[in-house]
C-alpha positions in Angstrom: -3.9 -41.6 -21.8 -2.9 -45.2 -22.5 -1.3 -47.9 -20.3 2.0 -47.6 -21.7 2.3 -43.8 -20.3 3.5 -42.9 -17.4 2.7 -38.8 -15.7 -0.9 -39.2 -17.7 -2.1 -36.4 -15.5 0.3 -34.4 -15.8 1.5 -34.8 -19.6 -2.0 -34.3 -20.6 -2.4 -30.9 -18.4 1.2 -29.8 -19.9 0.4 -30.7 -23.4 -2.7 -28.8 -23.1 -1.1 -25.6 -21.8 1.5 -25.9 -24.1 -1.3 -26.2 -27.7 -2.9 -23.2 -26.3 0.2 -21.4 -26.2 1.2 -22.5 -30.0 -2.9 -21.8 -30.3 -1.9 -18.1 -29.9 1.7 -17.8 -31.7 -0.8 -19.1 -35.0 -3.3 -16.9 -34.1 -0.6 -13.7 -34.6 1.2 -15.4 -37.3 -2.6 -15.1 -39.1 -2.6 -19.3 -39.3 -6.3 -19.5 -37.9 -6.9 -23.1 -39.1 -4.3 -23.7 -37.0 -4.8 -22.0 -34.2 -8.4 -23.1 -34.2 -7.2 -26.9 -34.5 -4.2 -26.2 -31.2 -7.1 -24.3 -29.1 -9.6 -26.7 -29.6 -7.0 -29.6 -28.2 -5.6 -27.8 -25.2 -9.2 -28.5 -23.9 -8.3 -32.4 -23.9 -7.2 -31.1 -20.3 -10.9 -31.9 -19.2 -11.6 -35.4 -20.5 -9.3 -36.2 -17.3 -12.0 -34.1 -14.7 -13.7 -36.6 -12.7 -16.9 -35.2 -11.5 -17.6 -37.9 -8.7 -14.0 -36.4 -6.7 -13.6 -33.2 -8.0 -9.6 -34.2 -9.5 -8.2 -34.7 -12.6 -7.7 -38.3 -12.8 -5.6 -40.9 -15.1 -8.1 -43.1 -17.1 -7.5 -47.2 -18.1 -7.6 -47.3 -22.0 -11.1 -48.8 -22.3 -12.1 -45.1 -20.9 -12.7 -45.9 -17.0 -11.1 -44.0 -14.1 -8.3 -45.6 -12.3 -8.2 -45.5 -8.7 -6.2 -42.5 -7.3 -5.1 -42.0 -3.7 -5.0 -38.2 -3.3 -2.0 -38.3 -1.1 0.2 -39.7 -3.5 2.6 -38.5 -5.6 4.3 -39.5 -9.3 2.7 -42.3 -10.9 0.1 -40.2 -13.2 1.2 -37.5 -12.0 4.9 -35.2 -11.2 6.8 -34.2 -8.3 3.0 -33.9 -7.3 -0.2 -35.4 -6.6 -3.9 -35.0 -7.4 -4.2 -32.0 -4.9 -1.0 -30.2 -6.5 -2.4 -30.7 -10.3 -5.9 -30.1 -9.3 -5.7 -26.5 -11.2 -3.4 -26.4 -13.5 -5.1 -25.1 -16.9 -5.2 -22.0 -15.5 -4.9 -20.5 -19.6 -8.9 -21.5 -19.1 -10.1 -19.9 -16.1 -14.0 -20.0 -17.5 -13.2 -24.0 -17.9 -11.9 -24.2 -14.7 -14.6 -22.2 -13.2 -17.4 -24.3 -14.8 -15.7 -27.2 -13.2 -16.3 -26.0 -9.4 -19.4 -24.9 -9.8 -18.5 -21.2 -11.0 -17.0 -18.1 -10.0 -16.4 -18.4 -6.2 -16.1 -22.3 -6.4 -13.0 -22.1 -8.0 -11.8 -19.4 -5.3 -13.2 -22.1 -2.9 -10.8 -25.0 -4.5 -7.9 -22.8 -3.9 -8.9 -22.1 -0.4 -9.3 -25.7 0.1 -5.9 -27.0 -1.1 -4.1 -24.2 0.9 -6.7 -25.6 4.7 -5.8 -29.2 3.4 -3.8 -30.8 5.7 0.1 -31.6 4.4 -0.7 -35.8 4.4 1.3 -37.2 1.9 1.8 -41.0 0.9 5.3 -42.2 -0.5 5.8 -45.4 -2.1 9.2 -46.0 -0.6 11.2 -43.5 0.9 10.0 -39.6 0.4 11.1 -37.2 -2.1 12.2 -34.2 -0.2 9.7 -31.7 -1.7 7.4 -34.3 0.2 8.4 -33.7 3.7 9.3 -30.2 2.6 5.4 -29.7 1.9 4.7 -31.1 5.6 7.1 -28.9 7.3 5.1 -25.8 5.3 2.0 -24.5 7.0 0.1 -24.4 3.5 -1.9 -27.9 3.6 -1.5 -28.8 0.6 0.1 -25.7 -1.4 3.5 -27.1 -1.5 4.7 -23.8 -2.8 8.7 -25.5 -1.9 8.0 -27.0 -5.6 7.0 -25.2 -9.1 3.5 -27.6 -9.7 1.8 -25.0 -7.8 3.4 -21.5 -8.4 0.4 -20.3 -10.2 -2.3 -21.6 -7.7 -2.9 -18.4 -5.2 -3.1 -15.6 -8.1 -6.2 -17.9 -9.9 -8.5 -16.3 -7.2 -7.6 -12.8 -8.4 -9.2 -13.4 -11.6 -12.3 -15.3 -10.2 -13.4 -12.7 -8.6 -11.5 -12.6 -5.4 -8.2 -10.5 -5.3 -8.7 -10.1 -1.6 -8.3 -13.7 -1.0 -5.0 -14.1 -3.8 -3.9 -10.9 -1.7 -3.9 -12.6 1.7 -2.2 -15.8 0.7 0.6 -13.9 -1.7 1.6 -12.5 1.0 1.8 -14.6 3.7 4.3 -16.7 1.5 5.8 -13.8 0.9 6.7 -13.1 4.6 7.0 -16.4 5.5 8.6 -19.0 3.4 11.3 -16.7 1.7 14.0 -15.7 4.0 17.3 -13.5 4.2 19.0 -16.8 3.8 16.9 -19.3 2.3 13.8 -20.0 -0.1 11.0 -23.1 1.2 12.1 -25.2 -1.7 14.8 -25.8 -4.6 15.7 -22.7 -6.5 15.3 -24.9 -10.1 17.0 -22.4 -12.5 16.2 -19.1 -11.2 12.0 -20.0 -10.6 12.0 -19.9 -7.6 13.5 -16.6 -6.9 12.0 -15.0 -9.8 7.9 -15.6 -8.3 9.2 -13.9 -4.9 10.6 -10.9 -7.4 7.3 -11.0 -9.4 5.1 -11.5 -6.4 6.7 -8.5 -4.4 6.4 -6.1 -7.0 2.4 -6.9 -7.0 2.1 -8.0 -10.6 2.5 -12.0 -11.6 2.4 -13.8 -15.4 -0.5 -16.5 -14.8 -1.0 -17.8 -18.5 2.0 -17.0 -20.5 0.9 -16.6 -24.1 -2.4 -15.3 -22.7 -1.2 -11.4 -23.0 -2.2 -10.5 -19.6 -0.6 -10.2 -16.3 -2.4 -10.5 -12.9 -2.1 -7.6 -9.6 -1.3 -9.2 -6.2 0.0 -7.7 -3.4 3.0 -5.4 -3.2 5.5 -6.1 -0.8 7.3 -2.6 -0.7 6.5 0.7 -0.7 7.8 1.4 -4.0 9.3 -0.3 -7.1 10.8 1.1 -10.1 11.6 -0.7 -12.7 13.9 -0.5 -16.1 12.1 -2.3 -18.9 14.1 -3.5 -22.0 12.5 -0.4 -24.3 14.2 2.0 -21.9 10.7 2.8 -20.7 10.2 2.8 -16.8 7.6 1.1 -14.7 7.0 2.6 -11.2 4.9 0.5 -8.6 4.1 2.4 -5.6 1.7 1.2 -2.9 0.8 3.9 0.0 0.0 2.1 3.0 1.6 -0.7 2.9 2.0 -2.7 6.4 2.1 -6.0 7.6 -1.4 -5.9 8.1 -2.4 -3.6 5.0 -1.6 -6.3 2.6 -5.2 -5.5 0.6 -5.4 -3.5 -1.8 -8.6 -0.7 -2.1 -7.8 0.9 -5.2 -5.6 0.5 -8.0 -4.5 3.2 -10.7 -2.6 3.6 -14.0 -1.3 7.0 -14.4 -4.1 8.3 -11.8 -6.5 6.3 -13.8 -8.8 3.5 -11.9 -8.0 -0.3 -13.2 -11.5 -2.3 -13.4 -9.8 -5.5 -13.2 -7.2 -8.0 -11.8 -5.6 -8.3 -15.2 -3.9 -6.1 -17.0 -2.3 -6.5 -20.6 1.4 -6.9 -21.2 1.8 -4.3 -23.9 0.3 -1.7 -21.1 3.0 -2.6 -18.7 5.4 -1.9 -21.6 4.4 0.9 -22.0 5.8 2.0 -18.5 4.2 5.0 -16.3 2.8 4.6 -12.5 0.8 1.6 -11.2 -0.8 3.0 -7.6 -2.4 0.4 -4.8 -3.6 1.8 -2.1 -3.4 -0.3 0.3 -5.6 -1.3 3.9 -6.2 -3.6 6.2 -9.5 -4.0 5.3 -10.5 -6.7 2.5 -12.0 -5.3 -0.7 -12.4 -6.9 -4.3 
């Protein structure tokens, strides 16, 4: 970062994202010096970590850490603050994990920014997805604006689909509505997580290969992929308070992960939860 930059935090987290996603494209085009080169730098994202508060954090250019008020939003940061950008290189999970101390750490943090209160601190008047976040009763998960879209499905592959289940679907049933979403649509987004979300499957690192299980909203799904092949996601049990999932099945076959690869998915067939009220991993 340098002081003639402004959205260091967030340029730098984007930038990151975006070399590891090149990193890969390289990687398939059989460039590997490249690839190498574009995976080593989307790792910049952690010379902005600060250890003593736990936040990625804008630096002065002789290296030291400018003061940041965690309430705030813009500045080093956009349509956002420390708390919404706190984990956003989710193409690193192990990185991010490392960070909070491991595995459940990092399902802690996202706990943490969803029991966070909704304080926010405008310079001026508010931006709307401000006092949109404070009328939301998800702390600091402003999920009425994109920054944070990926933020409940990172427990999932932490080690914790239980807790990614619970939250999924509490946004699910309560800050999308017949008439009205928590937040601007912004060319489709929006709307598309809720469509993702409800069919229990959601893209958390694009360019990463693999997709992530949450928690179905309906009984069934079937959907047409563009190979003509069809996708059926069905999820006996499935209540209001059943939102956890005890099993999940390919083709009758048990899944031994949250992730499962794209090219699977295309290849269609039957995805079965079973879902309970009971919390299971």
């Amino acid at each position: 970062t340098c002081a003639c930059c402004c959205n260091d935090v967030a340029r730098t987290q984007e930038y990151a994202f975006a070399d590891y996603a090149v990193s890969r494209a390289a990687e398939v085009l059989g460039k590997t010096s490249d690839a190498t080169d574009l995976a080593q730098r989307s790792l910049y994202y952690k010379n902005l970590y600060n250890n003593a508060t736990g936040f990625p954090s804008p630096k002065n250019t002789d290296g030291s850490w400018k003061p940041v008020d965690l309430y705030e939003w813009g500045g080093d940061y956009v349509e956002g603050g420390p708390w919404q950008f706190k984990l956003s290189s989710v193409f690193d999970i192990k990185g991010l994990q490392e960070q909070h101390g491991g595995a459940q750490g990092l399902v802690d943090a996202v706990v943490g920014v969803v029991n966070e209160p909704p304080v926010f601190h405008a310079n001026g008047d508010p931006m709307h997805e401000q006092t949109e976040m404070s009328m939301l009763d998800f702390g600091q998960y402003a999920h009425n604006n994109q920054p944070v879209h990926h933020m409940l499905y990172i427990p999932a592959v932490s080690g914790s689909l239980h807790t990614t289940q619970k939250y999924v679907r509490q946004v699910l049933d309560t800050l999308y509505t017949i008439d009205s979403f928590s937040g601007d649509e912004d060319n489709g987004e929006m709307g598309a997580w809720y469509v993702l979300s409800s069919c229990g499957l959601y893209n958390l690192a694009p360019a990463s290969g693999n997709w992530v299980f949450g928690a179905p909203l309906f009984p069934k799904v079937t959907l047409t992929l563009g190979n003509g092949k069809t996708l059926s996601i069905s999820s006996p049990g499935n209540s209001k308070t059943a939102m956890y999932s005890s099993s999940i099945k390919l083709n009758d076959n048990a899944v031994g992960s949250a992730e499962i690869p794209y090219k699977t998915l295309m290849q269609g067939g039957t995805i079965t939860f079973t879902m309970t009220d009971q919390k299971s991993n």
